[in-house]
PDB file of N, CA, C and O in Angstrom:
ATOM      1  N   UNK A   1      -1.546   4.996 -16.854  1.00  0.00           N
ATOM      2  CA  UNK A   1      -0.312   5.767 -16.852  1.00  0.00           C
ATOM      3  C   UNK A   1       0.748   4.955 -16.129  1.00  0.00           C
ATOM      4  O   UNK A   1       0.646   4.168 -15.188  1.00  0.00           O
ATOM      5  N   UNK A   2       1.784   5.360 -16.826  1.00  0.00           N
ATOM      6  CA  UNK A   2       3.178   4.282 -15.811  1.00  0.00           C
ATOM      7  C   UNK A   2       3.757   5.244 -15.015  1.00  0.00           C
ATOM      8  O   UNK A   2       4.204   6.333 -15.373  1.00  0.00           O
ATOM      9  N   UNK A   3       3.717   4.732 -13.824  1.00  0.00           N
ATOM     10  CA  UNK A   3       4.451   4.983 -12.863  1.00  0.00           C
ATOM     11  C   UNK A   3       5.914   4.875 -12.594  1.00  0.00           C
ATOM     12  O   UNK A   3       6.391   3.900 -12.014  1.00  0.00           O
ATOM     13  N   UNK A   4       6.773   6.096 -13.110  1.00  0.00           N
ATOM     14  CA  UNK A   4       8.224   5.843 -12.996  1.00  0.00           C
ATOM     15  C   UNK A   4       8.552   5.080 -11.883  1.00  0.00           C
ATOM     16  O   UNK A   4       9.356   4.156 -12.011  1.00  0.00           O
ATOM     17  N   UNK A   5       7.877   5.417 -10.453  1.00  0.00           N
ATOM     18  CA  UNK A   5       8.631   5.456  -9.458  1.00  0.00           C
ATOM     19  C   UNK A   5       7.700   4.464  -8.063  1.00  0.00           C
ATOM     20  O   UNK A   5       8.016   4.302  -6.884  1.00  0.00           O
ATOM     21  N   UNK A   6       6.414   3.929  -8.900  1.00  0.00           N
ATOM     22  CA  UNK A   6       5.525   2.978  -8.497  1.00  0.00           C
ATOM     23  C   UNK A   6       5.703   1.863  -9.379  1.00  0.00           C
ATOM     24  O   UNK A   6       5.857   1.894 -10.599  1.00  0.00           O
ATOM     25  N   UNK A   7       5.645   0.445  -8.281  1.00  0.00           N
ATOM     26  CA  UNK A   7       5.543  -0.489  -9.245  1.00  0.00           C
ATOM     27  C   UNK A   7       4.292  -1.222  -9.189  1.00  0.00           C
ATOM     28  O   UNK A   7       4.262  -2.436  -8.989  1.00  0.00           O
ATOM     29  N   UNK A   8       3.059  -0.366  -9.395  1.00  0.00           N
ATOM     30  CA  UNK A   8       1.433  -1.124  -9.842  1.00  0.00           C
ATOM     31  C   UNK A   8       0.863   0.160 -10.060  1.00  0.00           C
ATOM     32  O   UNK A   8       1.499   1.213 -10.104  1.00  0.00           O
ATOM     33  N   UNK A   9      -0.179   0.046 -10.175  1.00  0.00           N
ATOM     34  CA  UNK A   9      -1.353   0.697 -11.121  1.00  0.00           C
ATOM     35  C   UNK A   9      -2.171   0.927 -10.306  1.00  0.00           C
ATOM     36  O   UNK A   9      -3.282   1.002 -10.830  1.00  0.00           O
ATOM     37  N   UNK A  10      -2.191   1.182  -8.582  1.00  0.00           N
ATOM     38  CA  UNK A  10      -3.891   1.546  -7.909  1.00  0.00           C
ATOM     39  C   UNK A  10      -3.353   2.872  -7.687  1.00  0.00           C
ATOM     40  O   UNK A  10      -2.173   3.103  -7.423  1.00  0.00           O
ATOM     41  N   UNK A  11      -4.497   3.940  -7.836  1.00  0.00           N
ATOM     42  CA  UNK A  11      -4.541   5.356  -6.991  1.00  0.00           C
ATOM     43  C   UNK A  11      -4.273   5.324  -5.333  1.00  0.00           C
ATOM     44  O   UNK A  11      -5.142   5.408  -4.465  1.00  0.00           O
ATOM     45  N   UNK A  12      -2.758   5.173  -5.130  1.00  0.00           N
ATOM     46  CA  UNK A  12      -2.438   5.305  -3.779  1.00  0.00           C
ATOM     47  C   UNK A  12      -2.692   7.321  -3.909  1.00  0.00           C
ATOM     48  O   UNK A  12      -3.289   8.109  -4.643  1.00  0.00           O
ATOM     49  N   UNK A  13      -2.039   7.354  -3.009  1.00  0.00           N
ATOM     50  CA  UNK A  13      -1.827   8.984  -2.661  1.00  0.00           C
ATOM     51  C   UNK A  13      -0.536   9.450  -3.542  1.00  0.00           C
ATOM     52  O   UNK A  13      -0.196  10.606  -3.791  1.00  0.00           O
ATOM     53  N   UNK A  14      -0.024   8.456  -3.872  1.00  0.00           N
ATOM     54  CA  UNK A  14       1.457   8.972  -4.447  1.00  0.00           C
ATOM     55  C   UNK A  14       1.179   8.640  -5.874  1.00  0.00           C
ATOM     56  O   UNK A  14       1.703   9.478  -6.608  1.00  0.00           O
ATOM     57  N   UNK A  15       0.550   7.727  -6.512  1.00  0.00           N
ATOM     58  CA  UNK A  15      -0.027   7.429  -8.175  1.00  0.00           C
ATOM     59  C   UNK A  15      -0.959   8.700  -8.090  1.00  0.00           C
ATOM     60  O   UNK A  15      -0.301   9.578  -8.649  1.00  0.00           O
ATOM     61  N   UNK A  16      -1.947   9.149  -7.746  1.00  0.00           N
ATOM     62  CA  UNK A  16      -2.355  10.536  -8.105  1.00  0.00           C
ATOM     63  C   UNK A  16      -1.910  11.783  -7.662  1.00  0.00           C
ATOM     64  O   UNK A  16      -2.500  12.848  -7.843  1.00  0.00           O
ATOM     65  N   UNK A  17      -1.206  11.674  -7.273  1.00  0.00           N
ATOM     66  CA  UNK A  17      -0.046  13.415  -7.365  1.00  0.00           C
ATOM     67  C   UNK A  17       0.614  13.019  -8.634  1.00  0.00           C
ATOM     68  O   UNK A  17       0.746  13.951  -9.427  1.00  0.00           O
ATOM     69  N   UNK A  18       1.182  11.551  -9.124  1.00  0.00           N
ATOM     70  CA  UNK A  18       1.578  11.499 -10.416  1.00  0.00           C
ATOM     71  C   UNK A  18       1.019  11.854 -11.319  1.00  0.00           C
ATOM     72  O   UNK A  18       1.491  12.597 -12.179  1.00  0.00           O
ATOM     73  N   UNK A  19      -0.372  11.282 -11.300  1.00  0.00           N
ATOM     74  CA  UNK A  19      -1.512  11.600 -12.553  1.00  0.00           C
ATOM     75  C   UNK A  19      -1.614  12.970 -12.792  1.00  0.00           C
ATOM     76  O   UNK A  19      -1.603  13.310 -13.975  1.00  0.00           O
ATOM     77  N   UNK A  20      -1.704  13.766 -12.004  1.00  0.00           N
ATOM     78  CA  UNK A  20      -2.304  15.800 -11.545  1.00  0.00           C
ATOM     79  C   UNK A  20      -1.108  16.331 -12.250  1.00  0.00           C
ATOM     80  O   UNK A  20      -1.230  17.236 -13.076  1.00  0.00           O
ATOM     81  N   UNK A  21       0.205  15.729 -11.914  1.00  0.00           N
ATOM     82  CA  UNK A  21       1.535  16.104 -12.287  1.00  0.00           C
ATOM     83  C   UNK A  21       2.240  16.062 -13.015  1.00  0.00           C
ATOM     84  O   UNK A  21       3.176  16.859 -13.071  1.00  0.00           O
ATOM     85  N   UNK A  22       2.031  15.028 -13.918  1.00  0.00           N
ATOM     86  CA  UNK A  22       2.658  14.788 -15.066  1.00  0.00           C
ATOM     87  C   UNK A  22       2.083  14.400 -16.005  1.00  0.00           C
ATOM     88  O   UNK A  22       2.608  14.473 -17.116  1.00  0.00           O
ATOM     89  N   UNK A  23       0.280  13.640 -15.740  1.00  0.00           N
ATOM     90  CA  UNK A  23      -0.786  13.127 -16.751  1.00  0.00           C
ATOM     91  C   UNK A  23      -0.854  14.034 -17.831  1.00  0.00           C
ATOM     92  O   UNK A  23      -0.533  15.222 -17.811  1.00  0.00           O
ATOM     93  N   UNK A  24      -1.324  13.336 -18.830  1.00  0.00           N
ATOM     94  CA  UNK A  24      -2.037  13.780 -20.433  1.00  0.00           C
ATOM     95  C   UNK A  24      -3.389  14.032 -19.876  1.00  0.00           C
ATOM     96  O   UNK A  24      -3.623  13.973 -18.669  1.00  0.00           O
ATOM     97  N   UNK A  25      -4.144  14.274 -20.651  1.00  0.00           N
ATOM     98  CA  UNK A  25      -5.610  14.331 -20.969  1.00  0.00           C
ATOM     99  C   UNK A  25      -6.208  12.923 -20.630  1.00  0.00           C
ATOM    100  O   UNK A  25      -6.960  12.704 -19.680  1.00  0.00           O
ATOM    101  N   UNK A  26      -5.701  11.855 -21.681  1.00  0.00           N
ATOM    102  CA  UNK A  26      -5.971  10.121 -21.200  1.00  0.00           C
ATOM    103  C   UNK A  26      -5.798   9.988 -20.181  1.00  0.00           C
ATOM    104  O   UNK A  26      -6.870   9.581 -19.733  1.00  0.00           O
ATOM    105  N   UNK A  27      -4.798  10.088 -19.068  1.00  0.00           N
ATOM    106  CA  UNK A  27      -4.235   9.850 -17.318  1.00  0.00           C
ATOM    107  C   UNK A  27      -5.510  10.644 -16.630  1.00  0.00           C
ATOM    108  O   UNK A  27      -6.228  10.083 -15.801  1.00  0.00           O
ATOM    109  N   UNK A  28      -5.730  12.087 -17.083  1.00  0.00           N
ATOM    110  CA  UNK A  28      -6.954  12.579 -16.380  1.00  0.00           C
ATOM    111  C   UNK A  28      -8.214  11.928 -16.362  1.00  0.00           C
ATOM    112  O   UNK A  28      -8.801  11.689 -15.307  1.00  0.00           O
ATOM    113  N   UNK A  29      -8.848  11.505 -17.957  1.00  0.00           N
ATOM    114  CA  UNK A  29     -10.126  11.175 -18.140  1.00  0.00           C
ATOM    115  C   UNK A  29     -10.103   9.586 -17.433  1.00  0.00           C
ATOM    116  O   UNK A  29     -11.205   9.171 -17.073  1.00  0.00           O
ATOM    117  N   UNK A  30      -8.966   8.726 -17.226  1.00  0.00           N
ATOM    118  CA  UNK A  30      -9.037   7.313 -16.364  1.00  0.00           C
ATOM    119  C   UNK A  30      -9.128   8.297 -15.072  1.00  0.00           C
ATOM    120  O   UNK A  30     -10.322   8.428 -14.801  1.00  0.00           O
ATOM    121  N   UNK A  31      -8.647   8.734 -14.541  1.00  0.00           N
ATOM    122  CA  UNK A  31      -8.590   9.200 -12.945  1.00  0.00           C
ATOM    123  C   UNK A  31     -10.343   9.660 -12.949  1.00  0.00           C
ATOM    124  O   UNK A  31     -11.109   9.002 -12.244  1.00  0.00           O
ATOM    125  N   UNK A  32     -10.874  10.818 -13.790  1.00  0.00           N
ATOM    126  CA  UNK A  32     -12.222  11.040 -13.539  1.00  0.00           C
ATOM    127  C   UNK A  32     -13.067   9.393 -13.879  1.00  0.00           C
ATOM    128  O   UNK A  32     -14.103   9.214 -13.238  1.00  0.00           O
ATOM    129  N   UNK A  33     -12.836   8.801 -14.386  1.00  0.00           N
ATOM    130  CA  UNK A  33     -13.601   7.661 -14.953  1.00  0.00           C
ATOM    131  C   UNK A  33     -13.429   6.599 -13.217  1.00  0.00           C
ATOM    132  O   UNK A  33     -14.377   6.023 -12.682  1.00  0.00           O
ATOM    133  N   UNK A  34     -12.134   6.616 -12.739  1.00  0.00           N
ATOM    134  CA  UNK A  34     -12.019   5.570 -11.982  1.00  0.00           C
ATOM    135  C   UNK A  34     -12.838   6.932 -10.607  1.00  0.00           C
ATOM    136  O   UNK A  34     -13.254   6.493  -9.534  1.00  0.00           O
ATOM    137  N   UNK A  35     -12.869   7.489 -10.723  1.00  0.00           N
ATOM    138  CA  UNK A  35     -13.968   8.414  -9.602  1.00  0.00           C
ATOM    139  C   UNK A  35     -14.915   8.033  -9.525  1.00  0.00           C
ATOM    140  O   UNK A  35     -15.516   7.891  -8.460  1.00  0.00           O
ATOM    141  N   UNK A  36     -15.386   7.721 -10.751  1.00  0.00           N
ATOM    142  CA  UNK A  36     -16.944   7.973 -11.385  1.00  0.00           C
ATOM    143  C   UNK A  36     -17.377   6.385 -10.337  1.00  0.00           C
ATOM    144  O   UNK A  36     -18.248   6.179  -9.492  1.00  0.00           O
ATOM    145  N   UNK A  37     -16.229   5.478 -10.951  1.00  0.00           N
ATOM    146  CA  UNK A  37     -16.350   4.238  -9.970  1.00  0.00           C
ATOM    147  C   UNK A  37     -16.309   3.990  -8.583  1.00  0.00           C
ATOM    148  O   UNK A  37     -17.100   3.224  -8.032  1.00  0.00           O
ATOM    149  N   UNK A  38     -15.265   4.713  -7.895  1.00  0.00           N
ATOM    150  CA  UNK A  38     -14.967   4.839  -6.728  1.00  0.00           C
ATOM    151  C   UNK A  38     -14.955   6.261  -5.645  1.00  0.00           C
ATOM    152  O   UNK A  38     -14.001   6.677  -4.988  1.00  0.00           O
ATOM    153  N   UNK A  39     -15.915   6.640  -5.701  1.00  0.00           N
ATOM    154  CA  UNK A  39     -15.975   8.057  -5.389  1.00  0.00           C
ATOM    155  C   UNK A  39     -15.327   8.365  -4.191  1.00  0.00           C
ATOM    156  O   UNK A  39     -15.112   9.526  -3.845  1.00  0.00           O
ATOM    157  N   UNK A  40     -14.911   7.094  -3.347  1.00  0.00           N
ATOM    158  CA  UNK A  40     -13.825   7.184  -2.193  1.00  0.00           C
ATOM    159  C   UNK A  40     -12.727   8.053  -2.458  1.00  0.00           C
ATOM    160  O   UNK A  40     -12.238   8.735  -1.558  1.00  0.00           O
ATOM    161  N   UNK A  41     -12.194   8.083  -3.945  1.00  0.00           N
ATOM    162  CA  UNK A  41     -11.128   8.582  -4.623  1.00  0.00           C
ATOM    163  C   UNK A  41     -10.930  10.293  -4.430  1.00  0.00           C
ATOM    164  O   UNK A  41      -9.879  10.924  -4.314  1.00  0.00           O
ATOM    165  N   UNK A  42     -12.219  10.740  -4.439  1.00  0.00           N
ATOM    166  CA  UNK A  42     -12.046  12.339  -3.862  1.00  0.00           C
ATOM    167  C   UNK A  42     -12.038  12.612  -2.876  1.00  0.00           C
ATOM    168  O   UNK A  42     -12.527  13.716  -2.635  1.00  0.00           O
ATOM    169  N   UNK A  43     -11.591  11.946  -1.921  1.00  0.00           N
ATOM    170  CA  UNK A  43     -10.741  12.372  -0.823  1.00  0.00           C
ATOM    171  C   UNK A  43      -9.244  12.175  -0.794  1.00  0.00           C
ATOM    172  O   UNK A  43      -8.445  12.957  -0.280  1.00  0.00           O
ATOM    173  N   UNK A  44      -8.958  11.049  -1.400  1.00  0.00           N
ATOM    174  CA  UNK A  44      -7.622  11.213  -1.469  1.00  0.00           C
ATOM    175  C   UNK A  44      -7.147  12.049  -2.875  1.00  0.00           C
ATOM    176  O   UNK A  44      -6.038  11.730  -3.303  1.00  0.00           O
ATOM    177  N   UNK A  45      -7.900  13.102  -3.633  1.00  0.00           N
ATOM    178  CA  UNK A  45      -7.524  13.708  -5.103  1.00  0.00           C
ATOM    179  C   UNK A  45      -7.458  14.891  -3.727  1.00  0.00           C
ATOM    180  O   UNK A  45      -6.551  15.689  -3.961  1.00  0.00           O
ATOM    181  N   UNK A  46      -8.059  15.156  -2.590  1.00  0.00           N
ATOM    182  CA  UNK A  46      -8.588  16.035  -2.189  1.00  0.00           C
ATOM    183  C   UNK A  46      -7.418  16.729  -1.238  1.00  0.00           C
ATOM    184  O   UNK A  46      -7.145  17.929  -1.217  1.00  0.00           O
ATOM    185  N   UNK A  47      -6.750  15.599  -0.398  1.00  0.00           N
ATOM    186  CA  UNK A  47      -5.565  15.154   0.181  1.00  0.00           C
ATOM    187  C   UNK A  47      -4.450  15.998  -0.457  1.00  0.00           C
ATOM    188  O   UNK A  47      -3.992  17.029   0.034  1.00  0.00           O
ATOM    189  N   UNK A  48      -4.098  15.468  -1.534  1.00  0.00           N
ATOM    190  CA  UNK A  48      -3.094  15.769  -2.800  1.00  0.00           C
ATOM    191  C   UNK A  48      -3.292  16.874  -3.330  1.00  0.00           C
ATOM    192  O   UNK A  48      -2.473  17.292  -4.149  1.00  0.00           O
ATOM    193  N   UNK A  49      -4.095  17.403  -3.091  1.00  0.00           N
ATOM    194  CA  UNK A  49      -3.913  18.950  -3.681  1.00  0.00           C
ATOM    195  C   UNK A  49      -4.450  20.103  -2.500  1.00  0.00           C
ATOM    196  O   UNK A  49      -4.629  21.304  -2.703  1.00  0.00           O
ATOM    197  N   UNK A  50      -4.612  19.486  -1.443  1.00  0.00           N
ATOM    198  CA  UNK A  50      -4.368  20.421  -0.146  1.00  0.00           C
ATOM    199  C   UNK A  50      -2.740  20.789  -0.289  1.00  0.00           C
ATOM    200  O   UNK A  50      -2.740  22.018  -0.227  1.00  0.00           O
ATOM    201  N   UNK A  51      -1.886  20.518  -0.387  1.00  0.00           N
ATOM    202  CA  UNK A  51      -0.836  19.877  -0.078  1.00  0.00           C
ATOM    203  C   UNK A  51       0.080  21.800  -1.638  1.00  0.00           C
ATOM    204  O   UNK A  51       0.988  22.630  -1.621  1.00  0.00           O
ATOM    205  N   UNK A  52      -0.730  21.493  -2.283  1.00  0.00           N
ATOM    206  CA  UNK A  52      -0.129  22.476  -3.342  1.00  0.00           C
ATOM    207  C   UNK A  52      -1.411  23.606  -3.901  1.00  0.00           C
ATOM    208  O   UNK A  52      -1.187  24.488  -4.730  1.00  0.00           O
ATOM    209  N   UNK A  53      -2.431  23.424  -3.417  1.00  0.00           N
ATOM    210  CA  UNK A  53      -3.250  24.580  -3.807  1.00  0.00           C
ATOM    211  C   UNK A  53      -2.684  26.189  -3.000  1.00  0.00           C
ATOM    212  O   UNK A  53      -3.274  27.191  -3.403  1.00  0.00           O
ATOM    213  N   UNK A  54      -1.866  26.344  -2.187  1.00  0.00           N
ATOM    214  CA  UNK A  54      -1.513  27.113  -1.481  1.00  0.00           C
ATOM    215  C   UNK A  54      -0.501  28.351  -2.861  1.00  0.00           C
ATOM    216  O   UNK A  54      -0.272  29.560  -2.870  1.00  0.00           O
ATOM    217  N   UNK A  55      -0.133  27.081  -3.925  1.00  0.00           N
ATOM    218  CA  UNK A  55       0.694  27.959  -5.078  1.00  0.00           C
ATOM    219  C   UNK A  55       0.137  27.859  -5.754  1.00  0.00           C
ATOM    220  O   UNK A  55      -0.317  26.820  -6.234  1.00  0.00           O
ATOM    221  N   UNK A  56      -0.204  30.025  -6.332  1.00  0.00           N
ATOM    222  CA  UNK A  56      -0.785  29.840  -7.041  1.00  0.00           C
ATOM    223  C   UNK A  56      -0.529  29.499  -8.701  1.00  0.00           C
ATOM    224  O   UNK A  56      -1.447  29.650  -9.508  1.00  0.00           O
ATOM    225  N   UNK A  57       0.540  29.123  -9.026  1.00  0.00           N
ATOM    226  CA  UNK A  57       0.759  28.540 -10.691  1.00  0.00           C
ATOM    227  C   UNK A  57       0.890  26.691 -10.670  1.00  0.00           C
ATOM    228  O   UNK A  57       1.355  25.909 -11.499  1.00  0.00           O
ATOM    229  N   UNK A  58       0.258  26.481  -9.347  1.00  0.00           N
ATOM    230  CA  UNK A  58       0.240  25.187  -9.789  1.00  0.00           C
ATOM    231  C   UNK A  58      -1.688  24.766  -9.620  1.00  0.00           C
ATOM    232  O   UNK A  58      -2.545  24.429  -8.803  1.00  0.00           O
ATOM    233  N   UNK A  59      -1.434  25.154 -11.276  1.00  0.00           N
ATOM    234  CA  UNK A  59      -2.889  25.199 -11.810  1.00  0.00           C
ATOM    235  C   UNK A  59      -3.494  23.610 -11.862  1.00  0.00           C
ATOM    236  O   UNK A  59      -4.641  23.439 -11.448  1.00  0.00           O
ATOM    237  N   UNK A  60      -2.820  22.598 -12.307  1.00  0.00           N
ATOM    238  CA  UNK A  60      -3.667  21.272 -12.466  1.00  0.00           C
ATOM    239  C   UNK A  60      -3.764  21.104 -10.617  1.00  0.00           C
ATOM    240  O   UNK A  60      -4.824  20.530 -10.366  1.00  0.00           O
ATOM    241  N   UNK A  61      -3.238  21.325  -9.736  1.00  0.00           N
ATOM    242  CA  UNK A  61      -3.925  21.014  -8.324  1.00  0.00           C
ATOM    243  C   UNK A  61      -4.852  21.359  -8.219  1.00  0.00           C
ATOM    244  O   UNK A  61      -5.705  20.598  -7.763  1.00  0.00           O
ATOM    245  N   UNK A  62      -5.335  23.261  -8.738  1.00  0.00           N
ATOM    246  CA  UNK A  62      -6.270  23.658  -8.337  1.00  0.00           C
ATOM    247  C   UNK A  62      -7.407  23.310  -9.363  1.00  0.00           C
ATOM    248  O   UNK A  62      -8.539  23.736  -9.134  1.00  0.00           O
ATOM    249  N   UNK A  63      -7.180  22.616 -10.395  1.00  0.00           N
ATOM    250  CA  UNK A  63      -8.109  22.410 -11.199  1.00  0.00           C
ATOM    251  C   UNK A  63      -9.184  21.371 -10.547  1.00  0.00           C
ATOM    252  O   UNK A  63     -10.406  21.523 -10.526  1.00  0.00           O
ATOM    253  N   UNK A  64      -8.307  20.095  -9.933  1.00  0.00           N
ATOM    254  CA  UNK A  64      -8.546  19.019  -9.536  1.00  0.00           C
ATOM    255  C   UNK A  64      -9.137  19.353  -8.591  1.00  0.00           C
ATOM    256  O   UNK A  64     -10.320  19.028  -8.696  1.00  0.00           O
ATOM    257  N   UNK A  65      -8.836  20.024  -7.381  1.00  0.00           N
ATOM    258  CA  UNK A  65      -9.439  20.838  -6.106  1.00  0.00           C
ATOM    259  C   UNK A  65     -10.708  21.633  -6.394  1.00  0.00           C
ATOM    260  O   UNK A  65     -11.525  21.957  -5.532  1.00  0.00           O
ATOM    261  N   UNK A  66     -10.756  21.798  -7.156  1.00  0.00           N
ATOM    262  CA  UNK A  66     -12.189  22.290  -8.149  1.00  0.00           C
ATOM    263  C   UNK A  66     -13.158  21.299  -8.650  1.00  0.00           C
ATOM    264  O   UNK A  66     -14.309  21.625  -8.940  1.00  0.00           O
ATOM    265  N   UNK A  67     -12.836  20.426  -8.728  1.00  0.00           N
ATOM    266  CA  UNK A  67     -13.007  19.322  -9.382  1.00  0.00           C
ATOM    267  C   UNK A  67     -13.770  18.548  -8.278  1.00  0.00           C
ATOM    268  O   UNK A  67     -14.907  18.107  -8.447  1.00  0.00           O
ATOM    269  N   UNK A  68     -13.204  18.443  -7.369  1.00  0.00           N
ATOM    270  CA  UNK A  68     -13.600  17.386  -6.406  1.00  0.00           C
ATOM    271  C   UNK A  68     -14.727  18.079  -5.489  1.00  0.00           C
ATOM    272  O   UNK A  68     -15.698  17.386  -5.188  1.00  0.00           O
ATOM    273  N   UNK A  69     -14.656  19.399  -5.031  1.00  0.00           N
ATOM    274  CA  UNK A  69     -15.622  20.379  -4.420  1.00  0.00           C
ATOM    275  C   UNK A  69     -16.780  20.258  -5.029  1.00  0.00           C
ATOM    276  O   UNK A  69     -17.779  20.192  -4.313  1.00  0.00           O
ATOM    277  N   UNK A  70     -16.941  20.196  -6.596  1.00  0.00           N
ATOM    278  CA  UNK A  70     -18.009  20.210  -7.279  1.00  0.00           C
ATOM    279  C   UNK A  70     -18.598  18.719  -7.191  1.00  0.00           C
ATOM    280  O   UNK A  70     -19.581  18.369  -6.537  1.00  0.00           O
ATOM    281  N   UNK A  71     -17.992  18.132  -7.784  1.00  0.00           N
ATOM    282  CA  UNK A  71     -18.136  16.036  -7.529  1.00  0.00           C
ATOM    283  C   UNK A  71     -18.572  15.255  -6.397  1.00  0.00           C
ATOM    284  O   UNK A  71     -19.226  14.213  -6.350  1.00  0.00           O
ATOM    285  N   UNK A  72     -17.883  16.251  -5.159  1.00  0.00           N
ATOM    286  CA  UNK A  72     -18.021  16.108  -4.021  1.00  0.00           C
ATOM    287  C   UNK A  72     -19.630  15.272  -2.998  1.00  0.00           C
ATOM    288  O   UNK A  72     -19.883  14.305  -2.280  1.00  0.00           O
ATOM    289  N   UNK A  73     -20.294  16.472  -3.607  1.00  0.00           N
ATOM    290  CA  UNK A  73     -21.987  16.283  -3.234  1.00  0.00           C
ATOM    291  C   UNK A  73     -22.653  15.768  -3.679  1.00  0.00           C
ATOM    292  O   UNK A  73     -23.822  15.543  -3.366  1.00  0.00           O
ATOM    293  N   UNK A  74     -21.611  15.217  -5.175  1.00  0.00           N
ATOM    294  CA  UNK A  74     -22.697  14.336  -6.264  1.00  0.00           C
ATOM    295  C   UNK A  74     -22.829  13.067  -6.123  1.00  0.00           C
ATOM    296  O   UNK A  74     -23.819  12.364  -6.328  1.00  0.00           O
ATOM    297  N   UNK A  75     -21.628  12.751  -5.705  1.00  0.00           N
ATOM    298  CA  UNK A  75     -21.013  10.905  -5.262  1.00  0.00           C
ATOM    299  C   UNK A  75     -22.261  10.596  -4.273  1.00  0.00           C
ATOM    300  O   UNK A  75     -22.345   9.505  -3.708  1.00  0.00           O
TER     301      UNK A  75
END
């Protein structure tokens, strides 16, 4: 995914609030895929949606926050 407002391609903290926020389906399945690689990564997916799980219509945070709880114990 391109980063309007980043200029590279690693999952800082600020490239995945992009991905959660504005990603397709493709931006999601690289973010779960680069997990699958780096399972360090669900803490900072984990980070990023502390931050907005508090509202509840912002559904892709809590999806992801779901996401990582479950993934969590598996890594």
């Amino acid at each position: 995914m391109f980063h309007r407002h980043l200029n590279h391609q690693r999952y800082t903290l600020a490239a995945i609030d992009d991905v959660i926020e504005r990603g397709r389906m493709r931006d999601w399945l690289e973010l779960r895929n680069a997990v699958r690689r780096q399972p360090e990564l669900l803490d900072k997916i984990k980070r990023v949606c502390s931050a907005r799980v508090s509202d509840p219509y912002a559904q892709r945070y809590h999806f992801w926050n779901h996401y990582v709880e479950k993934h969590r114990n598996v890594a």
